[in-house]
C-alpha positions in Angstrom: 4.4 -30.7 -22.7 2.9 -29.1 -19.7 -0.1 -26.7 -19.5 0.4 -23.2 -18.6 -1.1 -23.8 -15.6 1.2 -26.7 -14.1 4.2 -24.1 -15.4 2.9 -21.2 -13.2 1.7 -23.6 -10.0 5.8 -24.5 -10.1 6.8 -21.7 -10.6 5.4 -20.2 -7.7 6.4 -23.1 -6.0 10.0 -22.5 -6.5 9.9 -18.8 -5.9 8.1 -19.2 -2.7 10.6 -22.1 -1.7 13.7 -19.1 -3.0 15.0 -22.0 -5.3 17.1 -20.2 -7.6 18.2 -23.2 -9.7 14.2 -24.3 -10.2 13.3 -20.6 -10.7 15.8 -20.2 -13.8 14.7 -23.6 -15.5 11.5 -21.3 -16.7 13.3 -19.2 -18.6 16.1 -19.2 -21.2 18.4 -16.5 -22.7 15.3 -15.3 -25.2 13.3 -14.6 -21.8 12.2 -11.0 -20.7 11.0 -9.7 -17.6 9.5 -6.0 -18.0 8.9 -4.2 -14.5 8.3 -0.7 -13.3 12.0 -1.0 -12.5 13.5 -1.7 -15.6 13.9 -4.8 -18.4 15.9 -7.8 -17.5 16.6 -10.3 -20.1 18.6 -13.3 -20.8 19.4 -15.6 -18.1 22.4 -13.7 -16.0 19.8 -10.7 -16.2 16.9 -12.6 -14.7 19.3 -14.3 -12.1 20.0 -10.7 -10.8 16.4 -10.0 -10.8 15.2 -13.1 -8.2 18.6 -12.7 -6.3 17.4 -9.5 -5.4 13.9 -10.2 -5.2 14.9 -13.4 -2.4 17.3 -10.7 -0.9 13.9 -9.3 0.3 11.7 -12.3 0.4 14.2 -14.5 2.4 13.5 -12.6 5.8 12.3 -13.8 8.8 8.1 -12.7 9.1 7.9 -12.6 5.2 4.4 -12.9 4.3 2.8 -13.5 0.5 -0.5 -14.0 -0.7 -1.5 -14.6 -4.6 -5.8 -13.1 -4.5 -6.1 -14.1 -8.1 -5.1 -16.1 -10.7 -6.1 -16.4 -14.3 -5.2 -18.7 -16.9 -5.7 -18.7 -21.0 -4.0 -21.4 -22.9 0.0 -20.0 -23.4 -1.1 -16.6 -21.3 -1.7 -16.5 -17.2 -1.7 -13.4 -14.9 -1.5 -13.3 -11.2 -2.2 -10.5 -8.4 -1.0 -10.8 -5.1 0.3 -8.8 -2.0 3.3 -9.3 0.3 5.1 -7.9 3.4 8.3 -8.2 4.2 10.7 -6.3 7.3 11.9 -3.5 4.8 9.0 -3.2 2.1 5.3 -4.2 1.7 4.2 -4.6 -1.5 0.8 -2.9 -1.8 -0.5 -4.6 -5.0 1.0 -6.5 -7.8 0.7 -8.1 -10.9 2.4 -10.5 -12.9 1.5 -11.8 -16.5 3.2 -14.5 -18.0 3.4 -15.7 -21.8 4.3 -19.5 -21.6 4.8 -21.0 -25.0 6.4 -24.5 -25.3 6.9 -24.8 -21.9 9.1 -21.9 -20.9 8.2 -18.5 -19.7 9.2 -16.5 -22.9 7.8 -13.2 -21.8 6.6 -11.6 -18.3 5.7 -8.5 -16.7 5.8 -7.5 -13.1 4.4 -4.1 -11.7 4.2 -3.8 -8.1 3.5 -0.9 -5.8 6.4 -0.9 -3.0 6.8 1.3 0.0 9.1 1.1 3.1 7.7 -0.8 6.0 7.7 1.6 8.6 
């Protein structure tokens, strides 16, 4: 079984690599995503989520910088920043609950405004 924290460090990995495939082996169809945007669950849900996300993040001059990262047994929560062409993301947050290996639960609230 692998520690929150080795779940998290790959998952980042494969969302800062836009792996799709690697991204969606964290989560099964009992996984939920909560954001100031709206709830995605299941698996086809989440997909649509990190397509969109990548849509953004997959541009040329993308930059993405996690300032904090905090880890308690099945729970973790990150900050971090990012600019891309179109948006820059202000401030965010992630928390994760990881039991058993998969990312069951996870929030993500981010302040976005148009790069001008």
């Amino acid at each position: 079984m692998d520690t929150t924290d080795a779940i998290l460090d790959r998952h980042l990995s494969a969302f800062t690599q836009q792996d799709l495939s690697k991204i969606m082996e964290d989560y099964t169809d009992e996984s939920i995503i909560v954001t100031n945007i709206g709830t995605f669950g299941k698996v086809n849900g989440i997909e649509r989520l990190f397509d969109d996300l990548f849509a953004d993040f997959s541009q040329d001059g993308t930059t993405i910088d996690v300032t904090q990262k905090t880890v308690k047994r099945e729970f973790a929560y990150i900050v971090w920043h990012a600019e891309t062409p179109e948006n820059v993301y202000e401030f965010a947050a992630n928390t994760f609950y990881i039991p058993e290996d998969k990312i069951e639960f996870q929030t993500i609230a981010v302040d976005i405004s148009p790069n001008t």
